[in-house]
Kinemage of the C-alpha trace (Angstrom):
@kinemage 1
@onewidth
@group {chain A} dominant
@subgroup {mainchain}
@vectorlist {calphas} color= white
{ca unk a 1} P 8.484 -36.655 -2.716
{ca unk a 2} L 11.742 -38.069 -1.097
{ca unk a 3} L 11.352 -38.926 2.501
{ca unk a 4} L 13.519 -37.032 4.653
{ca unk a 5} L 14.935 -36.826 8.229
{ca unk a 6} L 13.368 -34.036 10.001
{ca unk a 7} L 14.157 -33.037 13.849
{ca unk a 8} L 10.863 -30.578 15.527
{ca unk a 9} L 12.278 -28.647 18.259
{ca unk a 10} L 9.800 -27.775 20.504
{ca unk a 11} L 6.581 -30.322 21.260
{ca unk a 12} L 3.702 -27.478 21.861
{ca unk a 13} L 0.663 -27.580 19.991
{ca unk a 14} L 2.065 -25.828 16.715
{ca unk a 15} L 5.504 -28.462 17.356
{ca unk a 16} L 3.131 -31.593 17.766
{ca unk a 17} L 0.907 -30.647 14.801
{ca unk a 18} L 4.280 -29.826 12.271
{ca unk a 19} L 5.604 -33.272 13.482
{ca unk a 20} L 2.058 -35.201 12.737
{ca unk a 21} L 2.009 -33.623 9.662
{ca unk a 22} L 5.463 -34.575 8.281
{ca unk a 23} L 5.557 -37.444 9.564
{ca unk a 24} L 1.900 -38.659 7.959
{ca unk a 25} L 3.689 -37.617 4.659
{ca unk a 26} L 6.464 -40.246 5.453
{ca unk a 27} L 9.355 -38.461 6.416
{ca unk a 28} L 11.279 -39.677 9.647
{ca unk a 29} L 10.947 -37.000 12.408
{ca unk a 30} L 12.341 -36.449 16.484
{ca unk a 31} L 10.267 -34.241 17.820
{ca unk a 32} L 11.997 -32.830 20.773
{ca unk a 33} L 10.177 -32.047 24.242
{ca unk a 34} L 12.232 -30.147 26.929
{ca unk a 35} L 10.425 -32.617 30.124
{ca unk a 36} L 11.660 -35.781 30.349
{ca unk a 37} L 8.365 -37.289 31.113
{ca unk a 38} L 6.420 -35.802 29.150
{ca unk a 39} L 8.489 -36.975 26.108
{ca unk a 40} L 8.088 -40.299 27.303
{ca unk a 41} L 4.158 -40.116 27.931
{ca unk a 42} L 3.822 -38.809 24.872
{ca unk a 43} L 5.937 -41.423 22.722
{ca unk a 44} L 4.280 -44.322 24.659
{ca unk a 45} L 0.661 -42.901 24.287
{ca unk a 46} L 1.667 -41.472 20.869
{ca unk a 47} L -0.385 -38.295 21.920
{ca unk a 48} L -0.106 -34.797 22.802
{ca unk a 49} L -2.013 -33.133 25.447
{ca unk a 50} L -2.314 -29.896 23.181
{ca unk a 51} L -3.910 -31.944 20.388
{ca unk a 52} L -6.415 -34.391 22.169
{ca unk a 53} L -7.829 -36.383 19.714
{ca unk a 54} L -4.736 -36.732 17.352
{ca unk a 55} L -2.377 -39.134 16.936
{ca unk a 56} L 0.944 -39.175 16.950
{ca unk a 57} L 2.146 -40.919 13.361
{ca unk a 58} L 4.641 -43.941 13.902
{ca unk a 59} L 7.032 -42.274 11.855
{ca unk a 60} L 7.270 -39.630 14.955
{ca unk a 61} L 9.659 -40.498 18.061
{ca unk a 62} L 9.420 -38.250 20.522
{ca unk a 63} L 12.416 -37.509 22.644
{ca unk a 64} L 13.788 -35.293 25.440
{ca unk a 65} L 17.606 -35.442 24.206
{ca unk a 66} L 18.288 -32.678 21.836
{ca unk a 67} L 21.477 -34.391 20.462
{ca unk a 68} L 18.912 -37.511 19.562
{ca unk a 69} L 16.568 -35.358 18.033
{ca unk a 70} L 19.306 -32.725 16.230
{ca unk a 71} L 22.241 -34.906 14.624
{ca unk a 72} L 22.018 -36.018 11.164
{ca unk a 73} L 18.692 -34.302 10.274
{ca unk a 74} L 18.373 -32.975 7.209
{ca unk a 75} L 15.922 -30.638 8.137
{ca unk a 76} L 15.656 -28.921 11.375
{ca unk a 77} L 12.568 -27.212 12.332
{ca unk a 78} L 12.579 -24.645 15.495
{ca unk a 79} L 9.058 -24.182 17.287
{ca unk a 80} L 10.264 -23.245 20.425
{ca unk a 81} L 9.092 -19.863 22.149
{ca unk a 82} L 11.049 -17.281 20.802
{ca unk a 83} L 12.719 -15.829 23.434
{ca unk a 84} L 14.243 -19.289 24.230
{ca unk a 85} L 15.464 -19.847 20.828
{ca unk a 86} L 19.070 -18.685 21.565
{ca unk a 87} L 19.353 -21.649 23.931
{ca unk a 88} L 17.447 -24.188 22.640
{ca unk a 89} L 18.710 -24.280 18.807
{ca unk a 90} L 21.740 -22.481 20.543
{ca unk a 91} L 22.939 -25.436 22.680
{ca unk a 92} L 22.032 -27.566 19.384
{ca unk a 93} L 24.008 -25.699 16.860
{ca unk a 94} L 27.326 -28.086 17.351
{ca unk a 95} L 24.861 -31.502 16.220
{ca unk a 96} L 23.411 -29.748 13.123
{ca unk a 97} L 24.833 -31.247 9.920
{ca unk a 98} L 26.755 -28.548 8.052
{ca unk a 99} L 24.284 -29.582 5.212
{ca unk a 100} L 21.735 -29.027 7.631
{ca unk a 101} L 18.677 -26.725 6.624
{ca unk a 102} L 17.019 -24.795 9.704
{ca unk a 103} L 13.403 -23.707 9.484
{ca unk a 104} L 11.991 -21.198 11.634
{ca unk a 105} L 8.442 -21.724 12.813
{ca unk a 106} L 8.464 -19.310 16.003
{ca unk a 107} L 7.128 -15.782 15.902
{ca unk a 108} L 8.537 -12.865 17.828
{ca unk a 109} L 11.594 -10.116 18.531
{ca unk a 110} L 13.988 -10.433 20.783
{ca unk a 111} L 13.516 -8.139 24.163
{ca unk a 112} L 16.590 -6.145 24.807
{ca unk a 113} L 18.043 -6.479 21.689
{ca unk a 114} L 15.056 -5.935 19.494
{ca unk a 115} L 16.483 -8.779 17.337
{ca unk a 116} L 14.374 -10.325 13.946
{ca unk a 117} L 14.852 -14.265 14.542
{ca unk a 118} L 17.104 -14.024 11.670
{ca unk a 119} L 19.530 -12.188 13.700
{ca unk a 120} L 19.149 -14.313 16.228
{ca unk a 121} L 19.995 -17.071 13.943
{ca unk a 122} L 22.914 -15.015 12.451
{ca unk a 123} L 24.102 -14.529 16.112
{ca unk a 124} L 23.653 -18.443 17.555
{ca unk a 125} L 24.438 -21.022 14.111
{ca unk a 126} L 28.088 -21.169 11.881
{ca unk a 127} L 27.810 -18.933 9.296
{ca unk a 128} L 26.851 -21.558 5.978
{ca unk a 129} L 23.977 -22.689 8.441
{ca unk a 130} L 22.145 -18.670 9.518
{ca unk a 131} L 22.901 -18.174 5.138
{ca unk a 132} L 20.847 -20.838 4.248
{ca unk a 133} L 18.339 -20.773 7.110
{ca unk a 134} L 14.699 -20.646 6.159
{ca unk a 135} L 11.656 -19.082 7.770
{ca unk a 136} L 7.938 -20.517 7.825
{ca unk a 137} L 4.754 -18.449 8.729
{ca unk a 138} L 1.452 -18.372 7.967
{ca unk a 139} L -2.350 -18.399 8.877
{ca unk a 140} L -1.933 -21.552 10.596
{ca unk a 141} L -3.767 -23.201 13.746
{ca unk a 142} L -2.265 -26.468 15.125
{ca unk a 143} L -5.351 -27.876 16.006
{ca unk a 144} L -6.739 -27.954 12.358
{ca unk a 145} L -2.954 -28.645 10.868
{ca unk a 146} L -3.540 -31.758 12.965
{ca unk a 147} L -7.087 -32.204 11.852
{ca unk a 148} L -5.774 -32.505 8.064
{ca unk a 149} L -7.166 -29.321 6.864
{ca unk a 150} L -5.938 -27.370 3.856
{ca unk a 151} L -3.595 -24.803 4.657
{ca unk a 152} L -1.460 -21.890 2.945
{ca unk a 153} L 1.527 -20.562 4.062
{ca unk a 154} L 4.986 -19.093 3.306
{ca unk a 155} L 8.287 -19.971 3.596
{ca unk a 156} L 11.037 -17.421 3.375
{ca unk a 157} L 14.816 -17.357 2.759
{ca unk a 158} L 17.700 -15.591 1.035
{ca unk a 159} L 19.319 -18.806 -0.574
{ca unk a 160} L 16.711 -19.310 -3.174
{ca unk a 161} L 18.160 -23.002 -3.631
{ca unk a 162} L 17.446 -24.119 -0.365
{ca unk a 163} L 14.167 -22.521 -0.247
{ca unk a 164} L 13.065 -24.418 -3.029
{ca unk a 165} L 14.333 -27.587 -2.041
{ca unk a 166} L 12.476 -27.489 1.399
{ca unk a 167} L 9.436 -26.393 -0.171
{ca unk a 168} L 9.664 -29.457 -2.571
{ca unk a 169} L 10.182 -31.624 0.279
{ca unk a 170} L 7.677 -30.431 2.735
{ca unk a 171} L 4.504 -29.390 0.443
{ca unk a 172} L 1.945 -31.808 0.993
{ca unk a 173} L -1.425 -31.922 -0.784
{ca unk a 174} L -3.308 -30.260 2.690
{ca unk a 175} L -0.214 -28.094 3.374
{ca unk a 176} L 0.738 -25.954 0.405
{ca unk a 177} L 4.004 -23.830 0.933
{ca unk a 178} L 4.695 -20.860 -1.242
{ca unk a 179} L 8.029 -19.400 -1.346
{ca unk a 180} L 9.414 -15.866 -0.450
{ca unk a 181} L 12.809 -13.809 -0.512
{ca unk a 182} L 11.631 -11.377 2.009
{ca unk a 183} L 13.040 -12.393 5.684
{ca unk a 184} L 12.351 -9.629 6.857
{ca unk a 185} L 8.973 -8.980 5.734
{ca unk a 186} L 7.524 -12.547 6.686
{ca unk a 187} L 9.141 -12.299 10.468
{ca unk a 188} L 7.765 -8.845 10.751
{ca unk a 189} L 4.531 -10.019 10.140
{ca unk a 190} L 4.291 -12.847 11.843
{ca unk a 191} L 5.381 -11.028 14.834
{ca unk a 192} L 3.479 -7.899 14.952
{ca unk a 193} L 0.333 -9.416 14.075
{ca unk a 194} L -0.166 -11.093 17.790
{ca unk a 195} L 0.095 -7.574 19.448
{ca unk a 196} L -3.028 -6.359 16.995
{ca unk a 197} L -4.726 -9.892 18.178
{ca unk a 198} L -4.301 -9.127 21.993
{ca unk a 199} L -6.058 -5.090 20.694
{ca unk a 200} L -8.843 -6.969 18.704
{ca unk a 201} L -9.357 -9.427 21.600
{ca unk a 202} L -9.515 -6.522 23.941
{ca unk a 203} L -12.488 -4.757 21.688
{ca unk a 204} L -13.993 -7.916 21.826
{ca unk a 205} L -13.742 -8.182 25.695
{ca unk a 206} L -15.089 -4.751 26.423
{ca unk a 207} L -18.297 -5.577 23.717
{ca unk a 208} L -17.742 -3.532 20.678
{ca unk a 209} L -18.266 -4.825 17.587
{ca unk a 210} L -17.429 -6.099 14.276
{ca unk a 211} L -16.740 -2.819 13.147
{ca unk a 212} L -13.983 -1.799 15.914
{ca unk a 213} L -12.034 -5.275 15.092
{ca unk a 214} L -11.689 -4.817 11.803
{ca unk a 215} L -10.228 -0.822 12.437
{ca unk a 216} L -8.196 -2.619 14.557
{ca unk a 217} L -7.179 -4.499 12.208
{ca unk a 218} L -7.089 -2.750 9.186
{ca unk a 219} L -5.297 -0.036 10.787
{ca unk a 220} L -2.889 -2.385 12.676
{ca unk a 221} L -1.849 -3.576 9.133
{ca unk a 222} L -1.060 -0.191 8.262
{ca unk a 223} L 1.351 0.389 11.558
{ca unk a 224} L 3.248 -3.195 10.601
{ca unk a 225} L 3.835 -2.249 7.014
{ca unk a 226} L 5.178 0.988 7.956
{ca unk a 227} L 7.763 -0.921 10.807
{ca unk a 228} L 8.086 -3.540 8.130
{ca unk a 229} L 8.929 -1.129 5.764
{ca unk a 230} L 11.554 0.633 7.595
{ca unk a 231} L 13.685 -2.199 8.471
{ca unk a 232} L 14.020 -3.209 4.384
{ca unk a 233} L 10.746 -4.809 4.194
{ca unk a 234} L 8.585 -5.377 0.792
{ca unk a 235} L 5.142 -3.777 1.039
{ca unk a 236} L 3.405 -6.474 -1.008
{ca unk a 237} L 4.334 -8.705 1.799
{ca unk a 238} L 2.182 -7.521 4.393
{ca unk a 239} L -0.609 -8.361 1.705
{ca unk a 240} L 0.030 -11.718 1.632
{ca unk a 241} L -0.176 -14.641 3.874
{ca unk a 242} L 2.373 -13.758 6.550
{ca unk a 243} L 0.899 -10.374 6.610
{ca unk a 244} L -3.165 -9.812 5.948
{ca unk a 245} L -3.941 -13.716 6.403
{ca unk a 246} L -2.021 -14.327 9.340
{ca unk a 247} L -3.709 -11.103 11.268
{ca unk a 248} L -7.245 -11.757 10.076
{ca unk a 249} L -6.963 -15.551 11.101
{ca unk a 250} L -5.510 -14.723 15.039
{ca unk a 251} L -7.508 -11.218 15.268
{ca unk a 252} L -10.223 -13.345 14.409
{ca unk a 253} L -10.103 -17.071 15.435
{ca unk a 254} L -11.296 -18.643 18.726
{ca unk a 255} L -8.102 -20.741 18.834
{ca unk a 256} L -6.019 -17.721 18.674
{ca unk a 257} L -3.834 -17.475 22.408
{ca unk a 258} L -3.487 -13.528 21.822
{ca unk a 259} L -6.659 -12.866 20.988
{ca unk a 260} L -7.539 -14.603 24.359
{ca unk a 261} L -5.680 -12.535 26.334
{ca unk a 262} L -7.130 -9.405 25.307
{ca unk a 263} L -10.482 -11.497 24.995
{ca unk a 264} L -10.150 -11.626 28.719
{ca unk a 265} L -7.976 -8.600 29.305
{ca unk a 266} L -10.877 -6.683 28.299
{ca unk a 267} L -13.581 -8.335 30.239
{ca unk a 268} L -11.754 -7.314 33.218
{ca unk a 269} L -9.163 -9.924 34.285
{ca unk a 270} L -5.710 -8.995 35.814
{ca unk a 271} L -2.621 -9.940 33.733
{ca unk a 272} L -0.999 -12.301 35.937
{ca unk a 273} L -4.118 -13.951 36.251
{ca unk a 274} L -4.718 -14.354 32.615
{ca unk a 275} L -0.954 -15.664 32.083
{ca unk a 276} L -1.374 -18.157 35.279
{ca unk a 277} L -4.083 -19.469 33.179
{ca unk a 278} L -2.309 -20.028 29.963
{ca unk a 279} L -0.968 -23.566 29.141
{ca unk a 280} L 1.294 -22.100 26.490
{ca unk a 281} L 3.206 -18.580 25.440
{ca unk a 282} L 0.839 -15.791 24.185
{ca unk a 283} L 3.746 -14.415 21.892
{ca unk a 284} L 1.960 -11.047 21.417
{ca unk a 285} L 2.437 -9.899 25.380
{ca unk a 286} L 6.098 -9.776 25.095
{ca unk a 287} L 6.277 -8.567 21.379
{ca unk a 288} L 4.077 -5.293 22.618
{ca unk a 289} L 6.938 -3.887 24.214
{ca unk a 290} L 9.728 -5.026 22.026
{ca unk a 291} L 7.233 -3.550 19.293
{ca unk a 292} L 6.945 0.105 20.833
{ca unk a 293} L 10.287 0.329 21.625
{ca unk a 294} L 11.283 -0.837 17.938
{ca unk a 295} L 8.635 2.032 16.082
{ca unk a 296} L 10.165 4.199 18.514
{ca unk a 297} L 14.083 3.721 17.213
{ca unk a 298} L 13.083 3.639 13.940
{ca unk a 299} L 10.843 6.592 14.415
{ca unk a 300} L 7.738 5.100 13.259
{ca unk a 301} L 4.260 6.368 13.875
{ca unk a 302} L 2.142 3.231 16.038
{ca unk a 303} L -0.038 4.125 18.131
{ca unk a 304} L -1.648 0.289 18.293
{ca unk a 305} L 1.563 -1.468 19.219
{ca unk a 306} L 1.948 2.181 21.702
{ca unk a 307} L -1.529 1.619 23.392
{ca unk a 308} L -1.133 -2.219 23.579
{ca unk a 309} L 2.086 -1.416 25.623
{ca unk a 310} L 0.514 0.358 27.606
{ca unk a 311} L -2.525 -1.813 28.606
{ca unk a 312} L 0.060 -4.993 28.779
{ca unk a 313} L 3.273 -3.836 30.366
{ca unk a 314} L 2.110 -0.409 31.930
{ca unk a 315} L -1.565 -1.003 33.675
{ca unk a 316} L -3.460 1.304 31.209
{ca unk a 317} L -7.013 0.192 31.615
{ca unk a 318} L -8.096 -1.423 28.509
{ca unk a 319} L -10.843 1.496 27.654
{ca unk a 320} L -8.747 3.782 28.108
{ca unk a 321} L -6.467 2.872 25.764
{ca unk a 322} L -9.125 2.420 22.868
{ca unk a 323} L -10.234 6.175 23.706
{ca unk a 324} L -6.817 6.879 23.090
{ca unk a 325} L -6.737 5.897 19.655
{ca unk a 326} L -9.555 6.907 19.100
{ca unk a 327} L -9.487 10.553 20.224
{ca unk a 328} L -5.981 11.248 18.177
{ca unk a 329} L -6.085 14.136 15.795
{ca unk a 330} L -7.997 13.473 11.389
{ca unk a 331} L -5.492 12.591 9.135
{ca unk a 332} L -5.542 11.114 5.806
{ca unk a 333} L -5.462 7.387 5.299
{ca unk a 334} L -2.604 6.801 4.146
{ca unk a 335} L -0.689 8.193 6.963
C-alpha cells in the first residue's frame, strides 16, 4: 500500500473514526471540523469527544480551514450531514485537485429536491470530478471502526478505474472494502435503512418483541428494494452489505442514533425533546419524509417509510402507527 494524502470532511464520530483509521494505516490525512475550537482542542489533545478513549494517530491534523484540509488531496472523503453537503464540499469544490477522487461517506436524500447524493454531487463538483466520484457504505459503527474491529463494507462508483484504485489504497487488514457499480443501489440503501431503524426502535420503545423488529425489518427491506428498484437500482444490492447488513446492524445495534430515536420515541418522549438531546444528526428523521414523498412520485407501495412519516413529521402516536400496518388488507409476500 502507497501512502496517500487524504482530506475527512466532517469531524463527527463516523469523520473521527475514518480519519483514525487511515491515518493508523499511514496515509497523511486533514480532518476538517467546522468550530474553530474544537479543531484546535482536538489536534492539541489528539482526541475526539465522540470517540473517548481513542486516539487521534499523528499522521491526523485536525483543522478548521477547509482550503487546508481540501487542496492537493488525493483523496477526499465527505462525512458531513447530508443535507449540508452542498455547502460544505460545495464551497470546497474550487481546492479539489482535478485528479482529485471524492468519496461519499454520508447517508441521506435531499429534502425538496429528493436528490440521491450523487446528484447532489453531479449538481455541486466540475464534471471529471461528480464522473469519477465514489460512494462508501456499509454496516459500520464509528466507535468499533475506532476500536480496530473487522469491518465489511462497499464502495460504489461508475468509473470502475477509480473504484479500484481507492479500494487498493484504502483496504486495510480490519477494514475490507468490496467494490460495486451500483450508485444508486448502495445510496438507496444506506439511506432508507435509518427510517426502518427509527420503526424498529419504536417497537422496541413501546415493548414488543423480537418478532415485530425483525417484520419490521424484513418487510422494510422489501419497501427499499422496491424504491431502489424503481429509480434503476440492482435487486441483489439490497442483499448485500449496503442493503440487508447495514439495516440489521442500525435496526439492531445499541450504538445506532435512529434506532434511539424511535427507542425513545416509543417510550413516550416528544420529538423536540429527543432531538434537543442528540449530540449528532439522526439521518433517518429527515429521510422519513423525503422517503414518503419519493415512493409517492415514483408510485411505490411503502407503508413503513408512510407510517414513519407520520409518527416523525405529522404527530401520529407511535401505536397507532404500528396498528396501521398492521391492520392493512392479506396479500402475498412478494407484494
Amino acid at each position: 500500500m502507497t501512502a496517500s494524502d487524504i482530506a475527512v470532511v466532517g469531524a463527527g464520530s463516523y469523520g473521527s473514526c475514518l480519519a483514525m483509521l487511515f491515518g493508523r494505516a499511514g496515509h497523511r490525512v486533514s480532518l476538517w471540523c467546522r468550530n474553530p475550537e474544537t479543531a484546535a482542542t482536538m489536534q492539541d489533545t489528539r482526541t475526539s469527544s465522540y470517540l473517548p478513549g481513542h486516539a487521534l494517530p499523528e499522521t491526523v491534523r485536525v483543522t478548521a480551514e477547509l482550503e487546508t484540509a481540501i487542496r492537493g488531496k488525493r483523496f477526499v472523503v465527505g462525512v458531513t450531514p447530508s443535507h449540508g453537503i452542498r455547502d460544505v464540499l460545495g464551497d470546497g469544490a474550487r481546492w479539489m485537485d482535478p485528479d482529485a477522487v471524492v468519496i461519499n461517506a454520508s447517508k441521506g436524500l435531499e429534502d425538496g429536491t429528493l436528490a440521491t447524493i450523487d446528484r447532489i454531487y453531479a449538481e455541486i463538483f466540475p464534471t471529471r470530478i461528480a464522473a469519477r466520484a465514489t460512494f462508501l457504505s456499509g454496516p459500520t459503527f464509528a466507535s468499533e471502526i475506532a476500536a480496530g474491529y473487522p469491518a465489511a463494507i462497499v464502495l460504489a462508483g461508475r468509473d470502475e478505474a477509480t473504484v479500484t484504485a481507492a479500494q487498493e489504497a484504502l483496504t486495510t487488514l480490519h477494514f475490507r472494502i468490496y467494490r460495486s457499480d451500483d450508485v444508486t443501489g448502495v445510496l438507496i440503501g444506506g439511506a432508507l435503512k435509518n427510517v426502518v431503524a427509527i420503526g424498529a426502535g419504536v417497537s422496541d420503545g413501546l415493548g414488543f418483541g423480537s418478532n415485530t423488529r425483525v417484520a419490521l425489518m424484513t418487510r422494510g427491506l422489501a419497501e427499499i428494494t422496491r424504491i431502489g428498484v424503481a429509480l434503476g437500482a440492482n435487486p441483489l444490492t439490497f442483499a448485500g452489505l449496503s442493503g440487508m447488513g447495514d439495516l440489521v446492524l442500525t435496526c439492531s445495534g445499541d450504538a445506532s442514533r435512529n434506532r434511539r430515536v424511535g427507542l425513545a420515541l416509543g417510550q413516550g418522549k416528544q420529538m423536540a425533546d429527543i432531538l434537543g438531546e442528540m449530540k449528532q444528526v439522526a439521518e433517518g428523521v429527515k429521510t422519513a419524509k423525503v422517503a414518503h414523498e419519493l415512493a409517492t412520485k415514483l408510485g411505490v407501495e411503502a407503508p413503513i417509510m408512510a407510517v414513519m412519516h407520520a409518527a416523525l413529521h405529522q404527530g401520529m402516536p407511535t401505536r397507532e402507527a404500528i396498528g396501521a400496518l398492521l391492520s392493512r388488507p392479506a396479500r402475498m409476500e412478494r407484494e
